[in-house]
Steps between C-alpha positions, in 0.01 A plus 500: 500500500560211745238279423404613110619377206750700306530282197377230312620237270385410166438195389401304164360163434446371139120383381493245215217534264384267205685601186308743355216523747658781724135645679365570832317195538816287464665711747555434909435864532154537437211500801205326392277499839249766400647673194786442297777741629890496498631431839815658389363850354145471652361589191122354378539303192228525242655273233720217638566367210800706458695731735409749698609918406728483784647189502807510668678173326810529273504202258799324342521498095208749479402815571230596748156428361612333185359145549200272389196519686390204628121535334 
């Protein structure tokens, strides 16, 4: 493969949310043009008020899923 690409590199960036308000709509991830979707799993968020079933995000001090809503 001359002109394909044989690998790719990660990369990670840190998002800073509110203490105790971890949600979609706090988050730089989610599209809200037409409907609110993740731009980072593509999924359609019905409640985003909290996170979505496939959030990808690992959180410090907490495990996944364990925080406040916002509402």
């Amino acid at each position: 493969m001359e002109k394909g690409c044989t690998r790719y590199t990660a990369a990670t960036v840190a998002i800073h949310f509110p203490e105790g308000k971890v949600c979609c709509d706090l988050c730089p991830l989610m599209e809200t043009y037409a409907r609110k979707q993740c731009r980072r799993t593509g999924e359609y968020l019905l409640d985003s008020r909290t996170t979505g079933a496939w959030c990808p995000l690992k959180y410090e001090g907490k495990e996944e899923n364990q925080w406040e809503s916002l509402y």
